[in-house]
N, C-alpha and C positions, 0 to 999 in steps of 0.2 A: 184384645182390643189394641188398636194404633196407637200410638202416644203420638200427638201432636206433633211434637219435635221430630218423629219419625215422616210424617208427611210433608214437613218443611224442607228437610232430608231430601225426600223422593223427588221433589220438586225443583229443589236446588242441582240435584245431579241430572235430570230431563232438559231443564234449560242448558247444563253443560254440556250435557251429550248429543244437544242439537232437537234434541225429541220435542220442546217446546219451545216458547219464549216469554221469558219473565221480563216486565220492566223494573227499572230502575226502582220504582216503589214495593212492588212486590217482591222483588230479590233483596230489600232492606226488609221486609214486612217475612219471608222464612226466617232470614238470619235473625232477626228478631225472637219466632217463636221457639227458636234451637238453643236460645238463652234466657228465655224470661220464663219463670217458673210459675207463674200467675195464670190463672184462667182465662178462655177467650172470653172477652166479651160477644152478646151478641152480632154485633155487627164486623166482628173479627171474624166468628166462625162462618158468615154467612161469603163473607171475601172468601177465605179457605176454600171452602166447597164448589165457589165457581173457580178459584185456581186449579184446582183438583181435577174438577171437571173439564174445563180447557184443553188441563195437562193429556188426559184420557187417562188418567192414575183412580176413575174412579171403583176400579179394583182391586186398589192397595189392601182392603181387608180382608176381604176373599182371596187374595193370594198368601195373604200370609195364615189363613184356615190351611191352605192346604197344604 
C-alpha cells in the first residue's frame, strides 16, 4: 500500500517536473503531509485524491504492484 507521504512525494516531483501544477496551498498542503505523522482527516483525504487525480498519478498504486 502507498504511504501518504509517498503520494505527496509523487506530487511534489510532477509539479517540478512540469507534469502538473500545484498551487501555493497545495504544495504547503504535500509538504505538510511528508512531515505530519497524523492521519488524514476526511476532508484532507478527499483534497489528496482530486490532487492525485489532476496530477494523472491516479496509478501510483498499481504501479508500485508491479
Amino acid at each position: 500500500m502507498t504511504q501518504v507521504s509517498d503520494i505527496a512525494w509523487a506530487l511534489l516531483e510532477a509539479h517540478r517536473s512540469g507534469e502538473t501544477l500545484l498551487t501555493r496551498a497545495a504544495g504547503s498542503f504535500c509538504g505538510e503531509l511528508l512531515t505530519d505523522p497524523r492521519p488524514l482527516t476526511e476532508k484532507q483525504g478527499a483534497w489528496l485524491e482530486k490532487l492525485v487525480a489532476k496530477a494523472g498519478l491516479s496509478s501510483l498504486e498499481q504501479r508500485e504492484d508491479a
